[in-house]
VEXTOR-435951 format. One record per residue (C-alpha): z negated, x negated, y negated. Coordinates in pm, whole numbers, padded with zeros to 5 digits, always signed. Last residue first. Layout:
% residues N
ZXY;...
//
This chain:
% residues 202
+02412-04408+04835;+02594-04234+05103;+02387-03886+05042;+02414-03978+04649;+02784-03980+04685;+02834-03628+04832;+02639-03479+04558;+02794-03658+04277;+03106-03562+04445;+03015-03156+04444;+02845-03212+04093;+03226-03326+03993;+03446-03070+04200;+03462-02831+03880;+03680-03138+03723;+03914-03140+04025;+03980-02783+03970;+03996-02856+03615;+04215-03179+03558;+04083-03475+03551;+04186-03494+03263;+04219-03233+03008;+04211-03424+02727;+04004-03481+02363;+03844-03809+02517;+03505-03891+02660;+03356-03627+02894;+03721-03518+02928;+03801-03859+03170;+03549-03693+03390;+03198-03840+03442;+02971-04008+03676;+02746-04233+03512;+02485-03955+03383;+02581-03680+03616;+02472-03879+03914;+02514-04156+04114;+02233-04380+04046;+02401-04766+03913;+02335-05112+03997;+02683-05152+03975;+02700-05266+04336;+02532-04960+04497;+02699-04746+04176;+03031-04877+04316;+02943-04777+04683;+02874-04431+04609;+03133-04365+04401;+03354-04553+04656;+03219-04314+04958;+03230-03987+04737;+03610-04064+04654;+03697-04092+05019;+03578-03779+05085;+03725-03613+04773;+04039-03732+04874;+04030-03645+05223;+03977-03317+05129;+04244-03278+04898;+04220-03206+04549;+04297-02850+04488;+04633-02756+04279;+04680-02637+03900;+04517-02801+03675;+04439-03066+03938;+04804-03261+03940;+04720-03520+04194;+04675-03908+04266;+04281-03928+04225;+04253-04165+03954;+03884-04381+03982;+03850-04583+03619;+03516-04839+03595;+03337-04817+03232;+03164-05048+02993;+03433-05195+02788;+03738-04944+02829;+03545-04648+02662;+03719-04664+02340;+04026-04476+02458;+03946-04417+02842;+04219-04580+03119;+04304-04955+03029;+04055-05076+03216;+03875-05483+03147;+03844-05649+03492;+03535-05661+03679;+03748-05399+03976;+04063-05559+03946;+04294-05309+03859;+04462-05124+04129;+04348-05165+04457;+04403-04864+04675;+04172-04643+04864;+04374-04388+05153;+04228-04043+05138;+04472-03898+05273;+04642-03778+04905;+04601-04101+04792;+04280-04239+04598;+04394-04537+04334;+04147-04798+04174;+04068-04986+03896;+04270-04739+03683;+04478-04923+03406;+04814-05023+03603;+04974-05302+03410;+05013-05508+03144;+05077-05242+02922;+05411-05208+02739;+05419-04856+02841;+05679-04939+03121;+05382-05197+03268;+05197-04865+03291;+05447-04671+03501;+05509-04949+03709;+05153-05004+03773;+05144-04611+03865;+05401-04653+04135;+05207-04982+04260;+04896-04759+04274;+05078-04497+04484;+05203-04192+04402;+05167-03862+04643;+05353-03614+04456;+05111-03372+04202;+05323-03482+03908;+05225-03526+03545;+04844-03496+03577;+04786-03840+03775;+04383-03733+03807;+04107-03927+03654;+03724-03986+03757;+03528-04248+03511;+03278-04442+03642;+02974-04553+03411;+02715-04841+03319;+02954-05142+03386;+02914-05428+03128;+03116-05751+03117;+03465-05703+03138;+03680-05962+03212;+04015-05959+02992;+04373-05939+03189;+04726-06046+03083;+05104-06013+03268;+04959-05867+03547;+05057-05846+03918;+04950-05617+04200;+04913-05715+04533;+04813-05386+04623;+04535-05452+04881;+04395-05126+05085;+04034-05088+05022;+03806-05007+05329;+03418-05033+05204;+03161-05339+05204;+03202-05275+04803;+03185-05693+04779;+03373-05797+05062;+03635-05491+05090;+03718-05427+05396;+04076-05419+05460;+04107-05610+05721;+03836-05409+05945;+04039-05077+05869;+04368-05246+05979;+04229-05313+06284;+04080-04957+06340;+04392-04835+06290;+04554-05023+06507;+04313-04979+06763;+04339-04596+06700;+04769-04639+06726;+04774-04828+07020;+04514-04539+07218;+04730-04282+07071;+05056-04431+07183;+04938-04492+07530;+04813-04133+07574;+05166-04061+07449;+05304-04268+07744;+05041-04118+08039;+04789-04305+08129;+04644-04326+08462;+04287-04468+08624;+04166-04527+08938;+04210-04888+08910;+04535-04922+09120;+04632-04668+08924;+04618-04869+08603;+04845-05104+08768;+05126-04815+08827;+05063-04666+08457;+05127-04973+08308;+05477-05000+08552;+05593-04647+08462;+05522-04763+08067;+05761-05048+08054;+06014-04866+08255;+06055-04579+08044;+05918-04241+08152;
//
């Protein structure tokens, strides 16, 4: 036992109580977590979304919002981030990522787009919609768990500020518009699953 730790321990005897190092770590670690958590509260979806930073070269507003599109990476099933993706995008002469926002493999929420901002995820369907990629290759492999979690709580908490129910109507898969195979199936058959899920949160 380091030094640091022996003499914690010693004044939390005098208490009655002992912790042992790893106990330490764990205890650090939750408040951390539960710090970061409270930072990254989003003010207007009242949920956790981690900030990106992101920068674009050009962005339009968008003025109507009546669906939310679900997406999946495709190409690769490693866990990307949204600033991976943005690089991606700005390579395609785009001005940058074109998914409002990014779901990691644990579930983690990350900025891309800014949410009122115009997508660049859904020929023709740009103007009125909000994109959600789940980072994933779901032809073949399951979404996560924490994924789909974590995707029912921001469905769920963009229809509360869209104005929107949650259900098959403005929930859809990238395939419900375009000739693709996006979201990829096993992540496609999870749809009335997430619809479900979100309208218990909603």
């Amino acid at each position: 036992m380091r030094r640091r730790d022996f003499l914690k321990n010693m004044i939390l005897l005098g208490t009655g109580t002992v912790l042992l190092p790893q106990v330490w770590g764990m205890k650090a670690a939750e408040a951390a977590w539960k710090t970061e958590g409270s930072r990254n509260l989003d003010p207007l979806l009242g949920i956790p979304v981690k900030e990106t930073d992101l920068e674009f070269s050009y962005l339009e507003n968008r003025s109507t919002t009546d669906a939310i599109i679900i997406h999946h990476v495709g190409n690769t099933n490693r866990d990307v981030s949204a600033a991976e993706i943005h690089r991606w995008h700005r390579n395609n002469g785009w001005s940058g990522i074109g998914y409002h926002f990014v779901i990691r493999k644990d579930g983690t929420i990350e900025r891309g787009r800014p949410m009122d901002m115009l997508g660049a995820h859904c020929y023709e369907h740009n103007w009125h919609t909000v994109g959600v990629n789940l980072v994933g290759a779901f032809d073949d492999n399951e979404p996560e768990p924490e994924q789909l979690a974590a995707a029912a709580k921001l469905l769920a908490a963009l229809c509360r500020y869209y104005g929107l129910k949650p259900d098959e109507d403005t929930i859809k898969g990238h395939r419900d518009f375009n000739n693709t195979a996006c979201p990829g199936q096993l992540l496609y058959d999870e749809l009335p699953h997430l619809i479900e899920m979100a309208s218990k949160q909603y």
